[in-house]
C-alpha positions in Angstrom: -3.1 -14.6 7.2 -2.1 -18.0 9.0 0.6 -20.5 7.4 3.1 -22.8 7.6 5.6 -19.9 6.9 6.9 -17.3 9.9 5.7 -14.1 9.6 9.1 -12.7 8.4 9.3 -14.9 5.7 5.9 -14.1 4.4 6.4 -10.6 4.7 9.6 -10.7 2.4 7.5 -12.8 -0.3 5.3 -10.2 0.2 7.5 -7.9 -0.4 9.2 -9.3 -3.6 5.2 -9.5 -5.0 5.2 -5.9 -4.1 7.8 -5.1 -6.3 7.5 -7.6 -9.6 3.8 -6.4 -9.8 4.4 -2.7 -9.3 2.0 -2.6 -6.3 3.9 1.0 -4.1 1.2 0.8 -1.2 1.9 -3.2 -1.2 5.1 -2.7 -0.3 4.9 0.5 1.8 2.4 -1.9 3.8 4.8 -5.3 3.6 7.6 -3.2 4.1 6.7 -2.2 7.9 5.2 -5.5 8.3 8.6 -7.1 8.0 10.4 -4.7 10.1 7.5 -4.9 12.6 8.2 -9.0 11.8 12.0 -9.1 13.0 13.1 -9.0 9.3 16.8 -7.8 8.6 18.0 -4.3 5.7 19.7 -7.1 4.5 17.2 -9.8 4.2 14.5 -6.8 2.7 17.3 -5.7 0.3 17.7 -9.8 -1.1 14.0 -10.1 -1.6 13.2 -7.0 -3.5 16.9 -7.8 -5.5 15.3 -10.8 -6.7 12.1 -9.5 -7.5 14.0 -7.0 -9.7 15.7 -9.5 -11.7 12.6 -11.2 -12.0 10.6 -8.3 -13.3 13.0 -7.2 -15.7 13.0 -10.7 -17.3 10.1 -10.1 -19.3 11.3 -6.8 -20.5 14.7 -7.9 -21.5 12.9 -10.3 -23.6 10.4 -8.0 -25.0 13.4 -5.6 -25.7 15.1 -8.8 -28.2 11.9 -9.4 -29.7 11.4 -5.6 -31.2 14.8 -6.4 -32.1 14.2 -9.6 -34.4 10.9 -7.9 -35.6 13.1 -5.0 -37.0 10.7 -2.1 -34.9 13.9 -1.3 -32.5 17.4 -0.9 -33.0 20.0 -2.7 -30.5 21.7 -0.4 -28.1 
């Protein structure tokens, strides 16, 4: 796929997609791609990092929601 981002930073979006949709071949796939793409441990590590925060935003906020509804207890 052509662009106006470099390959290594379109792998490591890739890569943080990968992970907040839950897609394991994506990110086997993207994960090579960004090695193969110059792409740093460190630099893979910070874009799947984000991608976990992001991802667990929704269930954090789910979590307080059964919470208010009274259909969980607080931890």
């Amino acid at each position: 796929m052509s662009g106006s981002l470099p390959d290594n930073t379109r792998e490591l979006v890739a890569m943080a997609a990968s992970v907040a949709c839950g897609c394991e071949p994506c990110l086997k796939y993207h994960y090579d791609a960004a090695k193969k793409a110059g792409c740093s441990v460190k630099e893979m590590t910070d874009a799947v990092g984000i991608a976990m925060m992001v991802k667990q935003a929704p269930l954090k906020a789910m979590e307080e929601l059964t919470q208010r509804l009274g259909i969980r207890k607080g931890a």
